[in-house]
N, C-alpha and C positions, 0 to 999 in steps of 0.2 A: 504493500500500500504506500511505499515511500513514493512513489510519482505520483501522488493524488496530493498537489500541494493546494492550501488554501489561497482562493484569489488567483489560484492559476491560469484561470482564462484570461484574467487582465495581463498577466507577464508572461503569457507564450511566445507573443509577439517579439520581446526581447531576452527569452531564452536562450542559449546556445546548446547546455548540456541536455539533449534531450533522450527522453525513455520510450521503445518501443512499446507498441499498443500488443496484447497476449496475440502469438499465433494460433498459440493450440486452440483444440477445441474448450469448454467448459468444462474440467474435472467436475465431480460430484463434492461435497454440496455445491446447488449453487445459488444460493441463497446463505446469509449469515445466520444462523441460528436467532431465535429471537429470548434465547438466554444472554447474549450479548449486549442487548438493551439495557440488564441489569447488573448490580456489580453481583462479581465470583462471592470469594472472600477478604474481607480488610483484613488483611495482616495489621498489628502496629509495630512500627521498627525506630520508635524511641519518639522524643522530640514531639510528642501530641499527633505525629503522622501516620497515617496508614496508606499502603500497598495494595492493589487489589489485583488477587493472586487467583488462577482459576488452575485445578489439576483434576486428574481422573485418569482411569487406566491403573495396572499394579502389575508390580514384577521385582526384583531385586536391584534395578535402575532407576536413576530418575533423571528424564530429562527435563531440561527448564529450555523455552523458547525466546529469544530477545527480539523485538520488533525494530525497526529502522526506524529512520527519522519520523519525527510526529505521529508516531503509527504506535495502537495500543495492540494487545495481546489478540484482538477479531482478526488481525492480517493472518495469522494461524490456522482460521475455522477450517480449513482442508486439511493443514496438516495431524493437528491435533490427535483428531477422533480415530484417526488411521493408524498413527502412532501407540495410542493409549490399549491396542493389540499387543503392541511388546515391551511396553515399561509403563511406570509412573512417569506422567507427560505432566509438563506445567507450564502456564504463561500467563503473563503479569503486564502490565500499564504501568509504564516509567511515571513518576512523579509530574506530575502535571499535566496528564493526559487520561483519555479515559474516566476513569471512576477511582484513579487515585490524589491524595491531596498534594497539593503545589509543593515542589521544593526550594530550598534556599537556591539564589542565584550567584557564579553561573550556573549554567546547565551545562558543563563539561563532561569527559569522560570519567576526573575524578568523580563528579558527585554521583554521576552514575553507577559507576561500578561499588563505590560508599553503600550507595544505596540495595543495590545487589547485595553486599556482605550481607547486610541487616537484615535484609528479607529473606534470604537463606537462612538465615541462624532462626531469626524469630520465627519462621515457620517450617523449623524442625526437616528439613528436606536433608533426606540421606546424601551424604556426600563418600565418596567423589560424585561429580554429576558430569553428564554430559550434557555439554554446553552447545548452543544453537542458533547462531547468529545471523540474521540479514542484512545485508547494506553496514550503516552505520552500528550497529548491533553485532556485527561481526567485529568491530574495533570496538565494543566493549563488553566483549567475552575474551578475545587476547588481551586488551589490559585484566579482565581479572586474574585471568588462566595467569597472568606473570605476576601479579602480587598475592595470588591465593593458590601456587597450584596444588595446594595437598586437595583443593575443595573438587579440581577435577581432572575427569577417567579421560575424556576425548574433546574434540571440538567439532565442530562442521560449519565451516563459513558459506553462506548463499549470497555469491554474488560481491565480494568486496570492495569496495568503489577504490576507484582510479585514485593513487596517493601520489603527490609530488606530479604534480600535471605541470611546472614552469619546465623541465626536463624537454616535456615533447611540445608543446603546445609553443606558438608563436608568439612576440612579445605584445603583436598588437591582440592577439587574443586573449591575454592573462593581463593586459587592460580592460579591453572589454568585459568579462567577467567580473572586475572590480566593481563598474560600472553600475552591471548588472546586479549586483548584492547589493551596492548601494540603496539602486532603485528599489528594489526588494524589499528592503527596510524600511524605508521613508513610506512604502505604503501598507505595509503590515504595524508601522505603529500607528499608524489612521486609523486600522481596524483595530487595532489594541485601547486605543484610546476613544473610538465610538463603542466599545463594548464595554468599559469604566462607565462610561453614561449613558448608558443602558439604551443605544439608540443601534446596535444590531440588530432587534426584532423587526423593528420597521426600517430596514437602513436608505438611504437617498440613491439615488443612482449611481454617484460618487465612492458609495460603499457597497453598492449590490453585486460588489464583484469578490467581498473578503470570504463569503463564506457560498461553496461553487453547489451545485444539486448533487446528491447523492450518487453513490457509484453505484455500479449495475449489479453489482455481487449483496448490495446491502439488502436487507430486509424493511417494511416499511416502520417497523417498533426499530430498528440498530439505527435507521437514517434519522429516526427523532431522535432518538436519543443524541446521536453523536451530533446532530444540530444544536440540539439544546447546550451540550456541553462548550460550543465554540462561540454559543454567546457570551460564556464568561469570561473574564477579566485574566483568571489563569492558565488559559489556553493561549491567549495571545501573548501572555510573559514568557511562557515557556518555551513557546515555539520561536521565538525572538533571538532569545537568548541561546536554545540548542542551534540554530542556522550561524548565529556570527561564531560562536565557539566551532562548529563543523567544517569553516573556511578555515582554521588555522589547524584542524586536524589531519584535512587532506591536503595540507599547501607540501605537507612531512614526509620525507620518503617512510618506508618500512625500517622500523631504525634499526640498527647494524646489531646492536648488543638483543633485541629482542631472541628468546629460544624458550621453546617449549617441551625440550628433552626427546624423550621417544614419547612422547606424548601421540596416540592419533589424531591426528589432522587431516579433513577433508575441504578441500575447497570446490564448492559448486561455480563454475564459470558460466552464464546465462549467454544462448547465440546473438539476442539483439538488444541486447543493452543498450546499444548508439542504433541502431537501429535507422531511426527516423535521421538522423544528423547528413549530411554531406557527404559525400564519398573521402575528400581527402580528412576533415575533421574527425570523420570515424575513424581515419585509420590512424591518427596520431589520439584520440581517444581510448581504442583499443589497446597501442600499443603502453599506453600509460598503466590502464588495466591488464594489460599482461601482466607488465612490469608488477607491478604491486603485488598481483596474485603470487607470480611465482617466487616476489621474497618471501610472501606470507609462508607456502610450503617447503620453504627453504628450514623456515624456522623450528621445524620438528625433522628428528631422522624418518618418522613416519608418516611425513607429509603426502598429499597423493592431490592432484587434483583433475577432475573431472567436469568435462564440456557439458553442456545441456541443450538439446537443440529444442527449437518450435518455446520459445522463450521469451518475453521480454524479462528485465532486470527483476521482477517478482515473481521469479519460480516458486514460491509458495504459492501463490495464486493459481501460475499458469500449468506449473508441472508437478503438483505436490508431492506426487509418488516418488520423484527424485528424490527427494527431501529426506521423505520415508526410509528408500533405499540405502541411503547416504547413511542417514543415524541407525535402520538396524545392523550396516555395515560394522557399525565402529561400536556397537553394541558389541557384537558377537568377539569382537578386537578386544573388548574393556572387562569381559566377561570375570577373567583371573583375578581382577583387581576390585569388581564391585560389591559391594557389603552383600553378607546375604542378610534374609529377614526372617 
């Protein structure tokens, strides 16, 4: 779900990085469940906050799912139910998304992955776990996987986004881009700051562009609901905040001293991630995405990574059984190591 940005119909027009639209056909469901409408479970992980934490499925694993940018624990509803056949499966709503409550700012990878600790521990989930990352999600299950690895058995990256793009990318392009966040900002706090004065329900035409009609996988109880949620005040702090910190995470190569041991690592590569872009732009997008992917698998001796074809950049979405595949792989890998129950 991380290409469904709000307001996106007003900044397509000065886009560059763009996401392909799903080849495949529809995996099943295809409709979000309408228990997504409501919260799972609050966890609380200290500080008056709560976590909201949805699992189901049992087995002597437990996997936990990370969502991408702006995207709460619903970007899963394919993988999940599939999953929860060979382990305890979980997925959670970062701090200030979804049905969980705002956290301190910024919204970096530290506070994120902070916040992972917390909600690991406080809700008792077996560790080691395997960890399950998309997009931006995927850089925040390797940073925990490096300051927590006792907490895990494997990883599985979907999709890692292109790191260190000044390498490939042209200088008039990594202007442009600048540009482009700029503009980005300047009209995402217009909607941050018409939803403080409560003037998103009825917004002016100037604002009827902050919050876009629901996606085609939603159900009509998840599209209220996650409408409702973006007229408040801490959806547009959060999302603010995680976009200016995610321009300084992917400005970063894969750093040199990152290692995850013999840890299993899978990395899922998506065929149209640039998809929609230019011919020469894809191929200096892709090759940044290469790039990135194959330090990522560099970084375990048991790295492995695998193509995904009929794909856009959320093979959760479009190919979930990938997904599937991918984690009972590294299941059966992790097997020696995971607690029994």
């Amino acid at each position: 779900m991380e290409s469904r940005h709000p307001g996106s119909t007003a900044l397509a027009c000065i886009g560059l990085l763009l996401v392909a639209t799903a080849a495949a056909a529809s995996p099943q469901p295809a409709k979000t469940p309408d228990s997504y409408a409501r919260p799972g479970k609050l966890v609380a992980i200290g500080q008056g906050r709560h976590l909201d934490l949805r699992c189901n499925g049992s087995g002597p694993a437990t996997v936990l799912l990370e969502a991408g940018s702006h995207a709460d624990a619903s970007s899963w509803f394919r993988v999940q139910p599939r999953l929860a056949a060979h382990a305890r499966v979980c997925s959670y709503d970062r701090a200030g998304y979804g049905f969980s409550d705002e956290g301190p700012l910024p919204r970096g990878l530290d506070a994120d992955v902070a916040d992972l600790h917390a909600l690991i521990h406080a809700a008792g989930l077996h560790v080691p776990l395997v960890l399950v990352g998309h997009s931006l999600g995927s850089n925040i299950v390797r940073r925990y996987a490096g300051e927590h690895p006792g907490d895990v058995a494997a990883l599985v990256l979907v999709d890692p986004p292109a790191q260190d793009l000044g390498r490939f990318m042209s200088a008039q392009w990594m202007k442009d881009d600048v540009a482009i966040n700029k503009q980005r900002d300047v009209f995402l706090a217009r909607c941050e700051q018409a939803a403080e004065h409560g003037r998103l329900a009825r917004p002016s035409a100037a604002l009827a562009q902050c919050i876009d009609g629901p996606a085609p996988w939603q159900s009509k109880a998840v599209a209220a609901a996650d409408h409702a949620r973006m007229l408040r005040p801490v959806f547009w702090h959060t999302l603010r905040s995680e976009l200016a910190q995610n321009a300084r995470v992917f400005a970063q190569p894969v750093p040199k001293d990152e290692s995850h041991g013999d840890t299993p690592l899978l990395v899922l590569q998506a065929a149209g991630t640039y998809a929609d872009a230019p011919a020469d732009m894809r191929r200096r997008l892709e090759a940044a995405r290469d790039a990135t992917q194959r330090g990522i698998v560099a970084t375990s001796t048991r790295g492995e990574l695998r193509k995904v074809a009929d794909t856009s950049h959320d093979i959760e979405l479009d190919q979930p059984g990938a997904v599937v595949d991918a984690v009972t792989q590294v299941l059966e890998e992790t097997a020696r190591v995971l607690p029994s129950r």
